[in-house]
N, C-alpha and C positions, 0 to 999 in steps of 0.2 A: 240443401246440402248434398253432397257428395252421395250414390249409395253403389253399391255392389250390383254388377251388372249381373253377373250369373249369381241370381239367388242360391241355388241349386248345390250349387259348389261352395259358396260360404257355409251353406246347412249341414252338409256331409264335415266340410272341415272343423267347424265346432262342435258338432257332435263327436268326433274323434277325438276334439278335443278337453271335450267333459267324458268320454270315456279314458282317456289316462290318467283324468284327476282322479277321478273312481278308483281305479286299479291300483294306482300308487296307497290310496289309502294313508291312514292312520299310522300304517306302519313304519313307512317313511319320512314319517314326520321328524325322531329323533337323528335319522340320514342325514335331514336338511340343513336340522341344526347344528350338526355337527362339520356339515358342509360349507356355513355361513363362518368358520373362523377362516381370519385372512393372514393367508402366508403371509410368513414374514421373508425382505426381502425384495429389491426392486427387479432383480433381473430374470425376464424372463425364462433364462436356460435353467432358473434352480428350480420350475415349476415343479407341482408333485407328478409323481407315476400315477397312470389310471390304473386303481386295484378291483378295479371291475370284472366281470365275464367274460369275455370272448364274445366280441362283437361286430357284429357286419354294418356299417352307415351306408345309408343310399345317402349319394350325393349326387345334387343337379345341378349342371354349368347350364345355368342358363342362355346367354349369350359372352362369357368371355374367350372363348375359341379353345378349349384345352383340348386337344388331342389325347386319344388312348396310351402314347407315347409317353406326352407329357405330364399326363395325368400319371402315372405309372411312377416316372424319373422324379417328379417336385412336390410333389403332393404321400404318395401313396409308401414309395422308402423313406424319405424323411419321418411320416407317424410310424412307420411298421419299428426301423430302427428305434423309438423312442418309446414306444406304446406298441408291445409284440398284439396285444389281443385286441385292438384294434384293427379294422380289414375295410376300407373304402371300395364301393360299388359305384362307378359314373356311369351314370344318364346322360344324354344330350338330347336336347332339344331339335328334333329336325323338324315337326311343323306344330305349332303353338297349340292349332286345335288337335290336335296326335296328341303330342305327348311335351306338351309345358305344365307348366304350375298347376293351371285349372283343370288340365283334362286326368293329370296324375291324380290330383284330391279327389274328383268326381269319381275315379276309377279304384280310388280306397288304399290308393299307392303316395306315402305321403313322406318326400324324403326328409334325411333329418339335417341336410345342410344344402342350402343352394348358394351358387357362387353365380353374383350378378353386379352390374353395374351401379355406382352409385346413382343415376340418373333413374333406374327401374326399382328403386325401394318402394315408392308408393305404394307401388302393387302390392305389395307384402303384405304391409301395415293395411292398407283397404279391405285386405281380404283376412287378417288377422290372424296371419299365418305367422309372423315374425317373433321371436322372443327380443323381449327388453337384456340385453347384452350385461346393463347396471352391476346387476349384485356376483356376475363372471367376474367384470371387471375389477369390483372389490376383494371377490376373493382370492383372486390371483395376481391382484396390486398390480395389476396394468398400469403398466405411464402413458399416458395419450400424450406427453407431452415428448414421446420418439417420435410419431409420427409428423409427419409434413404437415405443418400450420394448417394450412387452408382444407385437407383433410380431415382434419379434428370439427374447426368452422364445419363443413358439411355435414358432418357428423350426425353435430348438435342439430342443427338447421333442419336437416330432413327426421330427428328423432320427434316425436307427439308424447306429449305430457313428460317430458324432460328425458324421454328412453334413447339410448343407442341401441340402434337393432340391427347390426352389422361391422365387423370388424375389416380392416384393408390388409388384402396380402400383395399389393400390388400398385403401380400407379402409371398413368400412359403421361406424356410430356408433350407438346407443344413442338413442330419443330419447322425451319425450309430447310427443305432440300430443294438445289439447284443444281443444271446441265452447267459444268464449266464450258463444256465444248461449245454449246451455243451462244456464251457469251463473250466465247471468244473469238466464234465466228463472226459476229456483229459489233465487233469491237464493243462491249459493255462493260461496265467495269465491274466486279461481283461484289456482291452484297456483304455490307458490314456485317459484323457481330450480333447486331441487333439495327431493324429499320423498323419505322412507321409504317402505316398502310398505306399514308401519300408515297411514300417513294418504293415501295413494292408497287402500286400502280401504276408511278411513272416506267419504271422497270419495264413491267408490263406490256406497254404501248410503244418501248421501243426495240421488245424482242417478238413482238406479234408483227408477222410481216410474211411475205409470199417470194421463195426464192426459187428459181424453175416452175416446175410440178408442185414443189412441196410446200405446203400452209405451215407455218409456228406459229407458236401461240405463248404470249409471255409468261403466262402463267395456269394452276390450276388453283381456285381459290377454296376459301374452304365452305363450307353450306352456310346459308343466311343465319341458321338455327347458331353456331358454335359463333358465329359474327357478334349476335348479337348478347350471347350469353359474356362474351369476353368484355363487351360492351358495358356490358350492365344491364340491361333492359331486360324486365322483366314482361311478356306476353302474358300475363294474366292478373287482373284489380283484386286482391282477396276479399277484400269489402264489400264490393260488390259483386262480387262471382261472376264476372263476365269476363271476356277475351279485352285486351289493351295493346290491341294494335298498331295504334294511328299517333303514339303520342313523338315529341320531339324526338327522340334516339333513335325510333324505330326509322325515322324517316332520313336519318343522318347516315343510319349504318346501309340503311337501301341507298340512298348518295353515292355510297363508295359503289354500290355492286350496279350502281347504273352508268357510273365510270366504265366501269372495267365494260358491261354490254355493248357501250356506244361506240369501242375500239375495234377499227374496221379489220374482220378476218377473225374476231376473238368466236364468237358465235358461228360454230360449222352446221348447219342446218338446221336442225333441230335440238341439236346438243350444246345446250346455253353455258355448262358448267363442262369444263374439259378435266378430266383426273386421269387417264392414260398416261403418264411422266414413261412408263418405260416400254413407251417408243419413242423417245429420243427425240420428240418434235415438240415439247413443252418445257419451257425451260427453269420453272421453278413452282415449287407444289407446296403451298400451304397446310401441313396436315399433322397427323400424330407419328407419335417418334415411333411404335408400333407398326405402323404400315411404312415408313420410312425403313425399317431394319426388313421388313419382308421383301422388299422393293429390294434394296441394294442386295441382300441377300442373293439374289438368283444375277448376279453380277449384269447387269442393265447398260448397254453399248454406248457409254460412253461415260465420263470422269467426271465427278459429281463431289460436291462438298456442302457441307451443313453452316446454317447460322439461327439466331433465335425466330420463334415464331414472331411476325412482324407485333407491333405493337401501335394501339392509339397513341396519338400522340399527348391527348390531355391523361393518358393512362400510361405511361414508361416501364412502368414496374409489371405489369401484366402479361404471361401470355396470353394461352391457349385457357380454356374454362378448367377448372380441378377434375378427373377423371380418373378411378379405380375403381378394380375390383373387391369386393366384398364377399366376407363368409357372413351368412344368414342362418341363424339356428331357427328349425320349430317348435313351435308352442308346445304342439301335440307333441313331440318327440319322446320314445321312451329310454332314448342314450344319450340323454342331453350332457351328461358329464363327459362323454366320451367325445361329444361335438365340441367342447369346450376345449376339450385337451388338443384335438385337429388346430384349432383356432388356435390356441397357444404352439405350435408347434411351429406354423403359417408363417406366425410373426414373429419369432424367432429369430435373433442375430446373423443365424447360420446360412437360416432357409432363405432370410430375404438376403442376403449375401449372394448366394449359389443365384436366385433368382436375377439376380441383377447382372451378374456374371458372365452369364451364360447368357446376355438377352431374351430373355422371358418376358420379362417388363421393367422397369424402373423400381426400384424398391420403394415405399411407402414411408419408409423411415425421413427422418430431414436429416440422414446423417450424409455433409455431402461430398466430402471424402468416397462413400462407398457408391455415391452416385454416377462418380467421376468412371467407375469400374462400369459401367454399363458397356456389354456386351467385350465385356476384356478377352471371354476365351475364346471367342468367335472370331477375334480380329479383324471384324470387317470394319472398324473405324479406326485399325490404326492407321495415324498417318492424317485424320481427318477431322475437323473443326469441332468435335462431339461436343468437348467444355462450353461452345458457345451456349447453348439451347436452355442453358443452364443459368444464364444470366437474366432471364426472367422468371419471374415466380406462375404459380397457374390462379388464372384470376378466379375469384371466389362467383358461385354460382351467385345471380341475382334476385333468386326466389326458388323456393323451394315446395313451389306447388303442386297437390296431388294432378293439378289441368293440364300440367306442362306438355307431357306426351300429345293430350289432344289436341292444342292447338301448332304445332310444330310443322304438322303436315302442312297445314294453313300458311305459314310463315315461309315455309320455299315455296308454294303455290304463287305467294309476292313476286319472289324473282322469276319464276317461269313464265309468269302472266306479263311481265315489264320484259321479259328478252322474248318470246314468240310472238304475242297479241302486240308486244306495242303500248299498255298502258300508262299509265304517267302513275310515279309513288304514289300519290293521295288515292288517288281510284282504288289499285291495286289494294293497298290496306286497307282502306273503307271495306272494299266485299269481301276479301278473306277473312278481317275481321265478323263481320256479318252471319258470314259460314260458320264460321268457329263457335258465335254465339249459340247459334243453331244446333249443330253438332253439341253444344255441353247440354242444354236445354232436354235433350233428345236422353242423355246419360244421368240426369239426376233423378 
């Protein structure tokens, strides 16, 4: 089984965190219970007031990009306005062995909310840093049933012994963006609403081509990893704990990415995967709505418009794999009610409103009216195809294993080794997978 690679830092964090049960004591015991009645009441804006002390939260972004700005504007006045004695501190992560998760516990520094990806929960739970979300939930009569379906699904999926251990303030989207300019230069016709992945590759193969000096490139696609997550395929056997690299999807969704390698001009040296779109010589870029808003943001020389992330075709309904951000309370924490009330504030009608508004991220809610607002006061989609990207849902992850991270690297090593080396898919997968076994073997 699975165990903890830095002994060292699991010992420190459990010991932190049998010293706050200590401390709490007996005395707040009749706190708890008196904590455990559930407001009545569905909507979150009639949450209670935190009638607690004056209080400082370390908070760690761990990787969802929050700037001191932003952190400041959507996070930090939103709780101060509602929760005067509440006072948020941001950490950011600048190098993992510095100052992430493991080296702050080791260091006795132990925040009491991290904001991280759904994809990075394992870590949490592995290390046993995560509180079970449940009896928040209860008591402040959360509806999971605002959020976006396949969020909820994730939820579940990545919670152990039936826990939710993180709430969503946020959610990224699926989306193409396409150079009109270049497919106007090539007389192409632009992409519907929503296409397949066959006809994004045919796309492809007739805007990759050489005019003067300058190389185009049809496209930038998106990594093997999110391919085949939207696919379904899941990269690891839970049965048998090994890496599952070789079976039928694997080898269908490498199909596609051996298409697109074998189009003469697509592969510029050494660089197999092209994602540069703003320079103007890639004419459509498979990615998240996220880097699509930062991209056009810094206004990118030339007229561009949006449609859905493409779709398989035995899959219509599916984008992009499900992706948010998460608030993650600690175990250990000694203002856990005060992390509670952030989180209720987070997801809030108002916050995830402003949030969505303002392009921050997509709101987490499925309410999709206020989705259609995404990025209203910025107005850099007026005028522009936004409603499409919206007509597919984001596909539900295909497993939800603690391995996942490890064998991922393995998984683009597939495509780098079939577009540099020349190998043929079966090979390819064969030794990546092989690696991968290796590599887990080496972690348990």
């Amino acid at each position: 089984m699975f165990s903890i690679r830095n002994n060292f830092v699991s010992s420190v964090f459990v010991a932190s965190l049998i010293s706050v049960s200590i401390l709490s004591g007996c005395g707040n015991n009749q706190k708890n219970e008196a904590n455990e009645q559930v407001q009545k009441g569905s909507d979150v804006k009639n949450i209670n007031e935190y009638n607690g002390p004056p209080v400082e939260l370390l908070f760690l972004d761990a990787n969802t990009g929050i700037t001191e700005e932003k952190f400041e504007e959507y996070f930090v006045k939103p709780v101060k306005a509602k929760h005067p004695a509440i006072s948020l501190k941001l950490l950011k992560v600048t190098s993992p062995a510095k100052d992430g998760i493991e080296a702050l516990i080791a260091a006795g520094t132990i925040p009491d909310l991290v904001a991280d990806s759904n994809t990075g929960l394992n870590k949490y739970l592995d290390m046993e840093y995560a509180e079970d979300l449940n009896p928040m939930i209860k008591k402040f009569n959360v509806d999971l049933n605002r959020f976006e379906p396949a969020i909820v699904e994730t939820l579940r999926g990545l919670g152990r012994n039936k826990g939710i251990y993180g709430l969503p303030f946020g959610m990224n989207y699926g989306s193409l963006l396409y150079n009109k300019d270049l497919f106007d230069k090539f007389g192409v016709s632009y992409p519907e609403d929503v296409i397949t992945w066959d006809k994004f590759i045919e796309l492809t193969n007739k805007l990759t081509r050489k005019d003067g000096e300058v190389q185009y490139i049809g496209s930038a696609p998106p990594t093997p990893v999110n391919w085949l997550r939207q696919y379904g395929a899941s990269n690891f056997d839970e049965k048998d704990e090994k890496a599952a690299l070789t079976d039928d999807k694997h080898k269908y969704v490498f199909s596609l990415q051996e298409q697109l390698l074998k189009i003469p001009g697509f592969i510029n040296g050494t660089n197999w995967r092209p994602t540069n779109m703003a320079g103007g010589t890639i004419a459509m870029q498979a990615g998240w709505i996220m880097g699509t808003t930062n991209l056009v943001s810094a206004n990118p020389p030339f007229d561009w418009d949006l449609s859905a992330y493409p779709v398989f075709k035995e899959k219509p309904n599916y984008g992009n794999s499900v992706d948010f951000p998460m608030l993650i309370v600690s175990k250990a924490s000694k203002h856990k009610e005060a992390a509670y009330q952030v989180i209720m504030t987070m997801i809030s009608d108002e916050v995830q409103e402003r949030l969505n508004k303002n392009g921050q991220m997509i709101t987490a809610l499925k309410d999709q009216k206020m989705k259609m607002t995404y990025a209203q006061d910025s107005q850099i989609y007026n005028g522009k195809n936004l409603q499409a990207i919206f007509k597919v849902s984001p596909a539900p992850l295909p497993d939800y294993s603690r391995w996942k991270s490890a064998t991922d690297t393995y998984i683009n090593a597939v495509a780098q080794e079939m577009a540099l080396q020349k190998k043929d898919i079966n090979t390819a997968l064969r030794e990546q997978e092989e690696r991968a076994n290796k590599a887990m073997q080496e972690l348990k």
